[in-house]
N, C-alpha and C positions, 0 to 999 in steps of 0.2 A: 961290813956289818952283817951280822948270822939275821938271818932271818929269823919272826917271831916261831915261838916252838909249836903255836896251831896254824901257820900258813901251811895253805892247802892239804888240810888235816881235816876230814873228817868226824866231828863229835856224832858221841849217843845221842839217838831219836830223843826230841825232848829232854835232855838232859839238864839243859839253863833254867827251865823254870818258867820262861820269857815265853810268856801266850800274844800270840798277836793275829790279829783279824786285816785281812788284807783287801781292799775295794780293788774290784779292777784285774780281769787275765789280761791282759793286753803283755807286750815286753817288758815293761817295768815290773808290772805288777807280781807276772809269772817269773821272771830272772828274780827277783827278790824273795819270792816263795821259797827259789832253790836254792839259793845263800843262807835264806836263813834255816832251810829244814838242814841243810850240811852243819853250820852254827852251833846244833842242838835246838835251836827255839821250835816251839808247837804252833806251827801257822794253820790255819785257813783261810781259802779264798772265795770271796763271793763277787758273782760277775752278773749284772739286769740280763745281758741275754739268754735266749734260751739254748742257742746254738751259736757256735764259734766261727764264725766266718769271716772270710777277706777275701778283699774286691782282687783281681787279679794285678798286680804291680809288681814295681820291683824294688827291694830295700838292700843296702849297704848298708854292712855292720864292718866297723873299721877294726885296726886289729889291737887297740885297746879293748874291745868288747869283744873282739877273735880271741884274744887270749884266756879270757873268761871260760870261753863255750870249750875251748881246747880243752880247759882245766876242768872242767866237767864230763868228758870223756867224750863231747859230740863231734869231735873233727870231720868223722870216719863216715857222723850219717849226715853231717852237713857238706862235705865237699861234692858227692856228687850230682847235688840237685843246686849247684852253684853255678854260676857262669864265671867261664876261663878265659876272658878275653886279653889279646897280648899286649894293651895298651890303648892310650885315648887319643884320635885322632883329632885336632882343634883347628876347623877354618875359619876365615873371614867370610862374611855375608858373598864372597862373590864366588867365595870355593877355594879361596889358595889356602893351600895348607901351612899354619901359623908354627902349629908343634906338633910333634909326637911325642907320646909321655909313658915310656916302655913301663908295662904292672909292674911291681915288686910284690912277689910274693914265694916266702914270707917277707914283712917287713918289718923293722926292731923287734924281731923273735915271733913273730903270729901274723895268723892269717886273718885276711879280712875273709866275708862271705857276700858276695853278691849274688841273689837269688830273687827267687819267687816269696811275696814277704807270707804269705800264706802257707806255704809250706816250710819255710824258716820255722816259724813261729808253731807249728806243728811240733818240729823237736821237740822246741824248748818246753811246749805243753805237756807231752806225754812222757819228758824226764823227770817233770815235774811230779806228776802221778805216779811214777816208777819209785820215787823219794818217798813215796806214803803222803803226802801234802795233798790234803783234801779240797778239791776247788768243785764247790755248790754253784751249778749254773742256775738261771732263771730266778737271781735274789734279787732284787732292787734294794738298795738301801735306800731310805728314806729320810733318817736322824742321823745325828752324831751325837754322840753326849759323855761327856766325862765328870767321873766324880772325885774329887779331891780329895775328901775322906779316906775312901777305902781305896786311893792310887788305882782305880781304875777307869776305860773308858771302853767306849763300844759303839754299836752301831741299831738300829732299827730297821727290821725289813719291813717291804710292805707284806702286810698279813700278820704282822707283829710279835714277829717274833724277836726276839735284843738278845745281842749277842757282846759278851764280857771277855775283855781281852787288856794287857798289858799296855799295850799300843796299837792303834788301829792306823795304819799305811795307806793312804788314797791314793791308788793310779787309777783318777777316773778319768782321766783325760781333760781335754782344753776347758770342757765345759761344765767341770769340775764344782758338785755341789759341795764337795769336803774345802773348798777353796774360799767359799764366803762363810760357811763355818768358821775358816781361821781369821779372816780375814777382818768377817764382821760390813760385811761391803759387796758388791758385785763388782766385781773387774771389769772392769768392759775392753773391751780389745778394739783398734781401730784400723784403718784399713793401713795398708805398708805402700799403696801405690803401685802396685804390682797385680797381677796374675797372673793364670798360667792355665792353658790346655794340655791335655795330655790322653792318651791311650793306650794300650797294649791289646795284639789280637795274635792272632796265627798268618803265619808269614804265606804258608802255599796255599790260603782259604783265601786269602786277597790279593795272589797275585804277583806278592813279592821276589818270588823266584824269577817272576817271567818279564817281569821292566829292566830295560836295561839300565835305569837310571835308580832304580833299588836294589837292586839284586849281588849289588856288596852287602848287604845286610845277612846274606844266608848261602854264599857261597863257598866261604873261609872258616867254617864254624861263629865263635861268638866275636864279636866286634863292636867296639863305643868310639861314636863320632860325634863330634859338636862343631856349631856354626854362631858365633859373637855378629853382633854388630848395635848400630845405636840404640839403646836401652832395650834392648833384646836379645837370649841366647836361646838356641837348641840345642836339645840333646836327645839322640836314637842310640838304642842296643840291639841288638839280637842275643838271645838266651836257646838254651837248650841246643845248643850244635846249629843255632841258627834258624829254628824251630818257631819263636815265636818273636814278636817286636814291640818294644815299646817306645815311644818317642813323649816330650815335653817341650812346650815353645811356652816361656817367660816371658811376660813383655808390659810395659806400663799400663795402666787401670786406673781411673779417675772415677770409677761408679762406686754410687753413698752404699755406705754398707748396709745390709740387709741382715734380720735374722738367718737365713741360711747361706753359706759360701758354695754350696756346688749346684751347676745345674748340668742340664745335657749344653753341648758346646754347637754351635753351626760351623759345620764347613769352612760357608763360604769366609768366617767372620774370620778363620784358622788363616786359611791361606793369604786376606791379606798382609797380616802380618809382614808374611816373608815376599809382596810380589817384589820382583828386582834381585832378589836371592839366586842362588846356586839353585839351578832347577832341579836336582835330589831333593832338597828339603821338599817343594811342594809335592814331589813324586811322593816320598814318604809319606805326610800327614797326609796326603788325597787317598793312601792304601785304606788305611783304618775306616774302619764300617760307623763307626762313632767316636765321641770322645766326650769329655769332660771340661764344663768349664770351670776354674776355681780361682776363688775371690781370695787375695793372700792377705792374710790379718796377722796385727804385731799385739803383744802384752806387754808393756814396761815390767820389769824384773819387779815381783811381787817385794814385798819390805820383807816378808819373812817365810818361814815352809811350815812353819809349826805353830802349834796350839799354844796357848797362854800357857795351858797346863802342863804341857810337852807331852801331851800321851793321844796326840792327833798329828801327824804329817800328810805333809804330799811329797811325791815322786812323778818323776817322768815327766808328761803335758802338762799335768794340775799343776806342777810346780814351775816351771819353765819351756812353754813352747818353743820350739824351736821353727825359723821362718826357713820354711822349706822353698831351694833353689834347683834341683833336679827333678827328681822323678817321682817318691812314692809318696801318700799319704795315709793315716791312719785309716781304715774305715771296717768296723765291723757292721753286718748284714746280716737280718734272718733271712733274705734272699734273696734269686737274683731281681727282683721287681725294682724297676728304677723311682716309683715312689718312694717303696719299702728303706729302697737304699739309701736315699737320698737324705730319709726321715734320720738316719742314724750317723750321718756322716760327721768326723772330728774335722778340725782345722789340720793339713794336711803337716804333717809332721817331719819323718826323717828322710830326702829328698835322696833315693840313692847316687851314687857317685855324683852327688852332688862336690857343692863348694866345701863342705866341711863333712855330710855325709853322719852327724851326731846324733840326731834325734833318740832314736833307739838305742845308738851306744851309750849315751849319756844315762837313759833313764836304767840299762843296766849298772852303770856304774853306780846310782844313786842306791840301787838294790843290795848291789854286795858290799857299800863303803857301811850302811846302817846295821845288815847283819853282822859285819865284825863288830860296830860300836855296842850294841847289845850284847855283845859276847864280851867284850870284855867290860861293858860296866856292869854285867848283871844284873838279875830283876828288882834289885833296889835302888838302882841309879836309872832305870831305864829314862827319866824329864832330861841328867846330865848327857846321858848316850846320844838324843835325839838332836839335839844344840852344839854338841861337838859335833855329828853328823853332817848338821848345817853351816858348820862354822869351814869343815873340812872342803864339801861339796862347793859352796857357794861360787867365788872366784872363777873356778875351774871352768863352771859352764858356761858363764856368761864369754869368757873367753871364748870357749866351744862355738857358741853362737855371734860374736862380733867376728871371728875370722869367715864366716859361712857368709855372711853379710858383706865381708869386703871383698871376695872373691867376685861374687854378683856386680859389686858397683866395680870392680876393676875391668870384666870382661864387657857390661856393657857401655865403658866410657874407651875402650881399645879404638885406635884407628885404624882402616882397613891395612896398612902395612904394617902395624906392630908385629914381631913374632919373636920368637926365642921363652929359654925358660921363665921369664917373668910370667906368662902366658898358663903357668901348666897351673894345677890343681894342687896346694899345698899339702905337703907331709913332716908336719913338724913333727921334731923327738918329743916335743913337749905333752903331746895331745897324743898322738900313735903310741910309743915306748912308755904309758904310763900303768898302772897296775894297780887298778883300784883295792883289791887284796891286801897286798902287802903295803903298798902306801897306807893305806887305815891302818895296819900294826903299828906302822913307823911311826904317824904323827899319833895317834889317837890320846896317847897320856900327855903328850903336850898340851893339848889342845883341850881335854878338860882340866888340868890345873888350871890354866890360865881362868876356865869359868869359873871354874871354884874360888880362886886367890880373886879378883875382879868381877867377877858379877859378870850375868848372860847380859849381851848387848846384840841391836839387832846387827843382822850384817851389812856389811858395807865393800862398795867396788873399787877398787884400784884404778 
């Protein structure tokens, strides 16, 4: 089948007509910005903070969402602030080695990126900006509001200023006030039974170099190792040539949930975890100057992503969080003060080389699957655009996320002699070799006839 004739085709600035207001810089929000300013549509982005920050972590973007950033010309300034590790080394709690799970990269045609998510997310910010696509820091939206009438809707800052747009795009994340707009309800999210400590520091400020029971961490360049056992796994990297470290230990949680999920972590609370473990694990987490503890919350799949009127969505967390099983989570910060931090922290989102490793990739895909739908239903269809959007999207993620969740329940019910490739990290063609781009060409007129002849219905899971 020919590809459509505007894949990976740049249109004129504005050219569609399609004004749309966007909540939220975060990955969702910003990848969507650059889909849609390539599209032709006239975006702007408003973001509450004042300044753009993230907490030091580490995110995987798989190479579904590699493909994207390729296609945007970033390979060149993302591969070198990436970490190149030559595989994932997977033991049992006693240290015997279960697998080794050689990288592919590329893999079905594209790179994944594993980095530093703060400097990832740099790229994407300043391509953005390179696109002409105006992103207003220190807005807070306040409202939402859509008018039927005149097909339009918007947003209210605080200091009140309302701002008129085609479609307004909410990537505000988990705690998402565009989400009881749609919803008409508060979500409430509940605990999953789970948490997770975790940190990253600098490997020769603590040490690392000089333990003999850490010092595979930063002797080989970058390297990822993990350790399973009953209802708990770890996972350590070393990044930048082996430069800096971060580890995560996952492990059951029965405490009633609280308004906030992150606190500072104790030590000692770390290390029992693994006592009885391969004495690396506690060498590692004993290096880290601190850590983080965090309370891991689930959301049942929302009934729907959009507004009665269709000219309100969510993306990315507000639409679907994802229960992170490795390492990163969202967090932006006006600095580093661990009140300050604390105050602003999301539910921890895309877990890099994690189980499924989606978060971020997902809510890119949600980005560039709606900017083609606007593109080709135009600014008079834009309620049809949004609904085939969600019609297309739906499925896909929840899959995303029930495979990330069976990975977790597989490695921590393994018994300490399990080994072999049932063990490794899956890479299906399903999920990797997809291509949110052109797949939206392919299905997109399916997908609203069907609204059109039948009537929007909300979605529904397989």
């Amino acid at each position: 089948m020919q590809p459509h004739p505007d894949f990976e085709r740049i249109a004129p600035p504005k050219s569609t007509g399609v004004k749309i207001v966007i909540v939220g810089a975060g990955y969702g929000g910003v990848a969507c910005a650059i889909e849609c300013s390539r599209k032709g549509h006239d975006v702007v982005v408003v973001e509450k903070l004042s300044e753009l920050r993230m907490h030091a972590q580490i995110l995987s973007l798989g190479p579904n969402a590699g493909r994207i950033l390729a296609r945007w010309g970033l390979h060149d300034k993302l591969w070198p602030i990436c970490g190149h590790y030559p595989g994932f080394n997977l033991h049992n709690y006693k240290g015997e080695l279960l697998r080794f799970q050689r990288s592919q990269q590329p893999l079905f045609g594209a790179y994944s990126y594993n980095g530093h998510r703060a400097e990832i997310h740099q790229v994407l910010f300043d391509h953005a900006v390179s696109l002409g696509v105006e992103i207003r820091m220190n807005q807070e939206v306040i409202e939402y509001w859509e008018d039927d009438e005149q097909d339009k809707s918007g947003v209210i800052l605080r200091g009140g200023e309302r701002l008129e747009a085609d479609l307004v795009i909410a990537g505000d994340g988990v705690r998402s006030q565009a989400r009881h707009y749609i919803l008409g309800y508060n979500d409430k999210p509940k605990t999953s039974g789970y948490a997770l400590y975790r940190a990253w520091f600098d490997a020769a400020e603590n040490g690392v170099d000089k333990d003999p029971l850490t010092k595979f961490l930063c002797t080989d360049g970058d390297v990822f190792y993990g350790w399973i056992g009953q209802d708990v796994h770890m996972l350590t990297s070393s990044s930048r040539n082996g430069k800096t470290i971060s580890w995560v230990i996952t492990h059951k949680d029965d405490t009633e949930l609280q308004d906030s999920w992150a606190f500072p972590g104790k030590m000692e609370d770390v290390l029992k975890v693994v006592e009885g473990w391969d004495p690396r694990c506690a060498a590692v987490l004993s290096k880290a100057p601190s850590c983080i503890d965090w309370k891991l919350i689930v959301h049942d799949p929302l009934p729907t992503w959009i507004s009665k009127s269709g000219r309100v969505i969510l993306i990315g967390d507000a639409a679907h969080p994802f229960l992170p099983c490795v390492f990163s989570c969202r967090i932006l910060i006006f600095s580093v003060s661990l009140r300050l931090w604390l105050s602003y922290c999301d539910l921890p989102t895309d877990f890099s080389r994690s189980s499924s490793a989606q978060g971020a990739s997902q809510a890119i895909e949600d980005g560039v699957t709606v900017a083609v739908a606007l593109q080709l239903a135009g600014k008079g269809d834009v309620p049809l655009a949004v609904k085939a959007w969600e019609k297309i999207r739906y499925q896909r993620v929840r899959d995303s996320q029930l495979m990330g969740e069976a990975t977790r329940d597989k490695w921590h019910q393994a018994k300490p002699e399990d080994k072999g490739a049932h063990l490794e990290m899956p890479r299906p063609e399903w999920l990797f070799a997809h291509d949110a781009e052109a797949h939206a060409y392919t299905v997109y007129d399916e997908v609203a006839r069907e609204i059109v002849e039948k009537g929007y219905q909300l979605p529904t899971l397989s």
